[in-house]
C-alpha positions as CSV (number, residue, x, y, z in Angstrom):
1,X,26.4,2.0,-57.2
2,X,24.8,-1.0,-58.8
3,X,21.5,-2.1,-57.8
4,X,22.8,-5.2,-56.4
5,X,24.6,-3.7,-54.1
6,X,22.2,-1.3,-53.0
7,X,20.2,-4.0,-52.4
8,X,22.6,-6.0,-50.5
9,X,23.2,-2.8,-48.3
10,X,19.7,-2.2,-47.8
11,X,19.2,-5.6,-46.1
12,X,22.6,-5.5,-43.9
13,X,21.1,-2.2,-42.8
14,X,17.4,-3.6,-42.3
15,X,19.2,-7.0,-40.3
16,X,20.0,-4.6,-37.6
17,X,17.2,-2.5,-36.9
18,X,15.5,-5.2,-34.8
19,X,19.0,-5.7,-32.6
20,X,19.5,-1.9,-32.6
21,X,15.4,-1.6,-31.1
22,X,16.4,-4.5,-28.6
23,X,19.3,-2.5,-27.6
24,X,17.7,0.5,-26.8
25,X,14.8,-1.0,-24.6
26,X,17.8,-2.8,-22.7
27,X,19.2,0.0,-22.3
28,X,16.6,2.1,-20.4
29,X,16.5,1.7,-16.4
30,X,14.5,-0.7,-15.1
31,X,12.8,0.1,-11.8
32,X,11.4,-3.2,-9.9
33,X,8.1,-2.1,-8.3
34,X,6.9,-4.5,-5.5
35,X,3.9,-4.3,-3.8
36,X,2.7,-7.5,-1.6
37,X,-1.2,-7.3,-2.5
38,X,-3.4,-7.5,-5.7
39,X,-3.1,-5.2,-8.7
40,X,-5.1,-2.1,-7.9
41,X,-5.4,0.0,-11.5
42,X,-5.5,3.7,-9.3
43,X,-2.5,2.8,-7.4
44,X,0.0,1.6,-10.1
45,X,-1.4,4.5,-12.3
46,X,-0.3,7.3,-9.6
47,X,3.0,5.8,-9.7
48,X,3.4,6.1,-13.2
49,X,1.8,9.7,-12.7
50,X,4.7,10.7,-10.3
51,X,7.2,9.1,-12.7
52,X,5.5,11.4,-15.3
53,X,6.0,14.6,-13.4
54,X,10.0,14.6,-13.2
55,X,10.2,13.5,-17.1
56,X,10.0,9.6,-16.8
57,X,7.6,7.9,-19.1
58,X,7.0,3.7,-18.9
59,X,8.3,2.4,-22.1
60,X,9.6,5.3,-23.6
61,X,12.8,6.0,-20.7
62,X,11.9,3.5,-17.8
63,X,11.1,0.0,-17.6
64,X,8.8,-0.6,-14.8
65,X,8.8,-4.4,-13.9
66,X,5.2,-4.8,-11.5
67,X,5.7,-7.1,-8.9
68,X,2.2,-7.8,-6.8
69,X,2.5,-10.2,-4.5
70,X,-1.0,-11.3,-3.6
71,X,-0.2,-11.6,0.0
72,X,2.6,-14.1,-0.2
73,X,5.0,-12.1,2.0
74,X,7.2,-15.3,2.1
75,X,8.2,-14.4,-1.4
76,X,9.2,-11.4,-0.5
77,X,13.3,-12.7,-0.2
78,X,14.2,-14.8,-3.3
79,X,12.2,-11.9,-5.6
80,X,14.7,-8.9,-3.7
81,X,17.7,-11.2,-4.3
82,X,17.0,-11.6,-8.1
83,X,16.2,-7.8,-8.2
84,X,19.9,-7.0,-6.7
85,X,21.7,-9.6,-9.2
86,X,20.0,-8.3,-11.9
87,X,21.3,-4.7,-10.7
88,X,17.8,-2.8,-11.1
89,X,18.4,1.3,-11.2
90,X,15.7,1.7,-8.3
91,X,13.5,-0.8,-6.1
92,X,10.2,1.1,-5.6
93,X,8.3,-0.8,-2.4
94,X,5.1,1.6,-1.8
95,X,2.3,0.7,0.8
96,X,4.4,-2.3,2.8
97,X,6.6,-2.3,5.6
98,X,7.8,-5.8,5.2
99,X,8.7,-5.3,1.4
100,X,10.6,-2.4,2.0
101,X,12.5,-3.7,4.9
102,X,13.1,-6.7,2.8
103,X,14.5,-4.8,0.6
104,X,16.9,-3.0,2.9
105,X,18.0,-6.0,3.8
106,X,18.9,-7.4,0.4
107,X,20.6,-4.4,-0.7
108,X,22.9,-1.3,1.0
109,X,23.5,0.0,-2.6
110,X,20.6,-0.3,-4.9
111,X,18.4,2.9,-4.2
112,X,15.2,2.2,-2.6
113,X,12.2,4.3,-2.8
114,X,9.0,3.0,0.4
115,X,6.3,3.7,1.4
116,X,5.6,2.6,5.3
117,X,3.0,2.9,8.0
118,X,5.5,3.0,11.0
119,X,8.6,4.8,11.6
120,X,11.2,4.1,9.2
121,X,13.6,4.7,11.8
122,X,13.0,2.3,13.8
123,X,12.2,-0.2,10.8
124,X,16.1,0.1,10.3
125,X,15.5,1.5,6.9
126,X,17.2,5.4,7.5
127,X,18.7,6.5,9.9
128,X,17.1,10.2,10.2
129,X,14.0,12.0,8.3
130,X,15.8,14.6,7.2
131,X,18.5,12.8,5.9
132,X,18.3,9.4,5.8
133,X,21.7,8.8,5.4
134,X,21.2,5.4,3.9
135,X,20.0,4.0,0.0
136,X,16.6,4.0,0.9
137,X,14.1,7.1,1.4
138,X,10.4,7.5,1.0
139,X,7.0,8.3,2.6
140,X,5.7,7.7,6.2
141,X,1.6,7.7,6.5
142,X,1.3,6.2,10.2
143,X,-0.5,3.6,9.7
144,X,0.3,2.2,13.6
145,X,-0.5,6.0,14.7
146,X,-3.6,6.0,13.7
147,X,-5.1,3.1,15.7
148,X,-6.3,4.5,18.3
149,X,-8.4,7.0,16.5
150,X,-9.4,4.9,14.0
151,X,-11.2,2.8,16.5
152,X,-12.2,6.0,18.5
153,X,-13.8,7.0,15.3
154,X,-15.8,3.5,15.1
155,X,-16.8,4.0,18.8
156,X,-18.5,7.4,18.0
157,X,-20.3,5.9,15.2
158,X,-21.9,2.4,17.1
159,X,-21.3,3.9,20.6
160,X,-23.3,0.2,21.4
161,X,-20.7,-2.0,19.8
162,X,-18.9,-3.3,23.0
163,X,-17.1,-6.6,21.8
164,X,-15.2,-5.5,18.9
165,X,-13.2,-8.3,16.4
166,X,-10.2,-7.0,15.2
167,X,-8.6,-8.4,12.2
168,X,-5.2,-9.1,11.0
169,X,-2.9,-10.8,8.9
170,X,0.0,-13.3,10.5
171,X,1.5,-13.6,7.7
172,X,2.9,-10.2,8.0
173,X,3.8,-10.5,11.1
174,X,5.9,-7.2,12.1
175,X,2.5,-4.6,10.9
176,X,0.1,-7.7,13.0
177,X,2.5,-7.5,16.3
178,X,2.0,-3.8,15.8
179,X,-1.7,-3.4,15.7
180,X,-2.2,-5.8,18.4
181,X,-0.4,-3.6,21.3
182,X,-1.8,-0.8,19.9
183,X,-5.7,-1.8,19.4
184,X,-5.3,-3.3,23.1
185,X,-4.4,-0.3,24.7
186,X,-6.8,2.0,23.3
187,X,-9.4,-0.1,23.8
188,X,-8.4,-0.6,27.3
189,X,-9.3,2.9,27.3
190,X,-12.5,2.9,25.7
191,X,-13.7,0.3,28.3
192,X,-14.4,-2.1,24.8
193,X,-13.2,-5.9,24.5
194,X,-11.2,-7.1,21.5
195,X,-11.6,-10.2,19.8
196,X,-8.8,-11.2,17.4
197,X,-9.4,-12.8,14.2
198,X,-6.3,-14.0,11.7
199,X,-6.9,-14.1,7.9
200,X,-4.1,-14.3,5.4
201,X,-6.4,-15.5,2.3
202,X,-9.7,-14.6,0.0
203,X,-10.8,-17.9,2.0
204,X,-9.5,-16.9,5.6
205,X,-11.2,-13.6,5.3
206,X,-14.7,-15.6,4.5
207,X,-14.0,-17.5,8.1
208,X,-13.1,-14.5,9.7
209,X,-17.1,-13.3,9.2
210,X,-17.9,-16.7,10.4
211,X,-16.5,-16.4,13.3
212,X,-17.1,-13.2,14.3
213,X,-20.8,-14.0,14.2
214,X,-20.5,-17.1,15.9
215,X,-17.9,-15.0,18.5
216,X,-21.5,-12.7,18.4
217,X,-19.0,-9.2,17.9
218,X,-20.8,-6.1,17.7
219,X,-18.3,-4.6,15.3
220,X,-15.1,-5.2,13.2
221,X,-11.8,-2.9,12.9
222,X,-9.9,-4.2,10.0
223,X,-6.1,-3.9,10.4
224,X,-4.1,-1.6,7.5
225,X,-2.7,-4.5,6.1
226,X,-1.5,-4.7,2.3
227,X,-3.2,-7.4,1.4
228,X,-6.5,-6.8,3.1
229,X,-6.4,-3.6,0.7
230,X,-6.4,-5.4,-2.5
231,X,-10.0,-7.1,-1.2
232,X,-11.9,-3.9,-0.5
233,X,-15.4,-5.7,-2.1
234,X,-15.0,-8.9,-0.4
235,X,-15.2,-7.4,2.7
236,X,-17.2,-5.1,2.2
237,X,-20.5,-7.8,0.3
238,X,-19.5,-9.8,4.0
239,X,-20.0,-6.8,5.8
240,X,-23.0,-6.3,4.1
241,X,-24.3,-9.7,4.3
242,X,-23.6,-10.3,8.0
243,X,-25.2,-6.6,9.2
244,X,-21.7,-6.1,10.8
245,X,-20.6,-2.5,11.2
246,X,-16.9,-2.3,9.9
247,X,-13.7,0.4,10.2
248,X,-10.7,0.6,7.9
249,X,-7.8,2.9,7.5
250,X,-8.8,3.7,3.6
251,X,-11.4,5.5,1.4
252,X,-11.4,2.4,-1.2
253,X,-13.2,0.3,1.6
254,X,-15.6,3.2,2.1
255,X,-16.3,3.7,-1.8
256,X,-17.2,0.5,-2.8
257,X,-19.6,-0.2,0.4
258,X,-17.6,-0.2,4.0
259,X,-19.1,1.7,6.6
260,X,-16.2,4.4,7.3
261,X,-12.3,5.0,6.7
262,X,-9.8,6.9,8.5
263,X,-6.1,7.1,7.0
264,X,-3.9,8.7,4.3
265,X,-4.4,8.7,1.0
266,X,-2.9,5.9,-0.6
267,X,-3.3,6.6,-4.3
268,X,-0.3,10.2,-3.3
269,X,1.6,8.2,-1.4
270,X,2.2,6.0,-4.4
271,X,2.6,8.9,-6.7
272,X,5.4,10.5,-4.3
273,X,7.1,6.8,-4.7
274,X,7.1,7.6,-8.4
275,X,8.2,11.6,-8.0
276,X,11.3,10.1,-5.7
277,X,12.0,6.9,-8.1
278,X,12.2,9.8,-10.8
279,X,14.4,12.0,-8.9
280,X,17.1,9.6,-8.1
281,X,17.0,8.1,-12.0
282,X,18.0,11.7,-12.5
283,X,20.9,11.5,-10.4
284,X,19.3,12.2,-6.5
285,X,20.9,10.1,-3.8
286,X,18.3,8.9,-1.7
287,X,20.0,9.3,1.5
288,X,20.2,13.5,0.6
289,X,16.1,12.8,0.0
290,X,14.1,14.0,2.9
291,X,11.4,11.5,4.1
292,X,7.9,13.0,3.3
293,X,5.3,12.6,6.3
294,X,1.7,12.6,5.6
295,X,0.2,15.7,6.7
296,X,-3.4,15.1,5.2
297,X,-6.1,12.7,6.9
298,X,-9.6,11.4,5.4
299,X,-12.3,10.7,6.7
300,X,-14.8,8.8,5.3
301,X,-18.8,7.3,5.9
302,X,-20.8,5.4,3.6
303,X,-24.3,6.9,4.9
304,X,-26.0,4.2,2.3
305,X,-24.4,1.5,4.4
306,X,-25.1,3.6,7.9
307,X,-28.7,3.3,7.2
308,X,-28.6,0.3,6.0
309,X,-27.6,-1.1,9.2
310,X,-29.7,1.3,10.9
311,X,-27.1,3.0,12.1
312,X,-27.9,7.2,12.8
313,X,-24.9,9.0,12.2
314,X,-24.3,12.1,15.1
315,X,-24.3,15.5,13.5
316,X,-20.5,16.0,14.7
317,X,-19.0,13.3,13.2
318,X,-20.9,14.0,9.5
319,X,-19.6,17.5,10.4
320,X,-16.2,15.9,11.1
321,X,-16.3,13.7,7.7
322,X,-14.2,15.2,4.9
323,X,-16.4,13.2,2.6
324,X,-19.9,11.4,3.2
325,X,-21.0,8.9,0.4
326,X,-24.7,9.1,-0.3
């Protein structure tokens, strides 16, 4: 062969490495992960861990495509419809009801892989645990469920606290309506009183604390919302700043200063989102996928922040804590 030629072969060859390269990355799945609060690093990083443990790596065989919402629920529609019409392998919706079930309704054919704090039953998204018999399947931590002890919990710790704000966000509406019925009753039965605040924003959240001074509340139960989650040290420096005793449903709001947590743990639920997204880009149906219910509980006190409010935690719940931040 003459050396022109080779040369002139060379470069058709070389021309179509780049299209070949942009084939192959078009090729792999893409799985549309959608999440209405702020980027939290743990979170996203235990998805990609369950991913990891049935063979799926980001980049290398899976496209994820990270969608956070930062608490614009409304969104939530046009970003499902565009998900469908671009035909997306999986739609992976972990820690929010209203994503999932926004979702469901965009979609009876594109898997979908939740996780939910109320029964996915009657969210309309499966129609059994066992076999949910539809194109969505995931995890259930009872968020709702939980209420009542959650605020029990609070009780035993300020047993003083009578007038108690309770926090949640109207922009997601279904998990607000929820709480409210919920957090009434059980109080009811505690003999406290319930204030409700609304915050949908960074800057809602700062009038919340306003108010519930000026509303002179002895304590505050935040609601699991998926947005209040993403703002763990905002509430926690007000907290601090206004001396108000505070419960939430998980450990991050306990690690980076709340007073105490009671609720799943958020960082497996997301990497059993992953381990199911995985499965069914192997082949799984998700209606032949069980959903997984959350077995394991924490509970969790900051004892800096106890004393710091002056607060003397009883021996039986420190006993009762599965972990006790010094």
């Amino acid at each position: 062969m003459r050396r022109r030629d080779f040369i002139t072969l060379l470069g058709g060859v070389a021309a179509t490495w780049p299209v070949a390269t942009r084939a192959q990355q078009q090729a792999l799945p893409i799985v549309g992960f959608v999440n209405s609060g702020s980027p939290v690093a743990s979170w996203s990083n235990a998805f990609r861990k369950g991913l990891n443990e049935t063979g799926y790596v980001e980049g290398q065989n899976v496209t994820v495509e990270y969608h956070w919402l930062e608490g614009q629920f409304d969104r939530l529609p046009s970003l499902m419809a565009d998900l469908v019409r671009r035909h997306v392998a999986v739609i992976a919706t972990p820690g929010g009801n209203y994503a999932s079930q926004a979702a469901r309704a965009a979609t009876t054919t594109i898997p979908i892989v939740f996780s939910v704090g109320q029964d996915p039953v009657k969210l309309g998204l499966v129609a059994g645990l066992p076999r949910p018999g539809t194109n969505a399947t995931g995890i259930n931590f009872f968020t709702q469920e939980l209420v009542a002890k959650r605020l029990g919990l609070l009780h035993d710790l300020v047993p003083k606290a009578v007038r108690i704000g309770v926090l949640v966000n109207p922009t997601n509406l279904p998990n607000a309506e929820t709480t409210l019925r919920s957090i009434r009753e059980a109080a009811r039965a505690l003999g406290l009183q319930v204030a409700i605040l609304n915050a949908s924003t960074s800057r809602e959240i700062d009038a919340a604390f306003d108010a519930l001074v000026r509303d002179r509340a002895d304590a505050l139960f935040v609601n699991a919302d998926v947005f209040f989650a993403s703002q763990a040290v905002q509430f926690a420096t007000l907290a601090a700043h206004y001396g108000i005793p505070a419960a939430y449903d998980i450990r991050e709001f306990a690690e980076v200063g709340g007073l105490m947590s009671y609720g799943t743990n958020v960082p497996d639920t997301f990497r059993q989102v992953g381990v199911y997204t995985g499965q069914i880009l192997k082949g799984a149906k998700p209606g032949d996928l069980p959903v997984v219910q959350a077995t394991k509980f924490e509970f969790v006190i900051n004892m800096k922040t106890a004393k710091t409010l002056g607060i003397d935690v009883p021996l039986g719940l420190s006993a009762a804590a599965d972990e006790l931040i010094e």
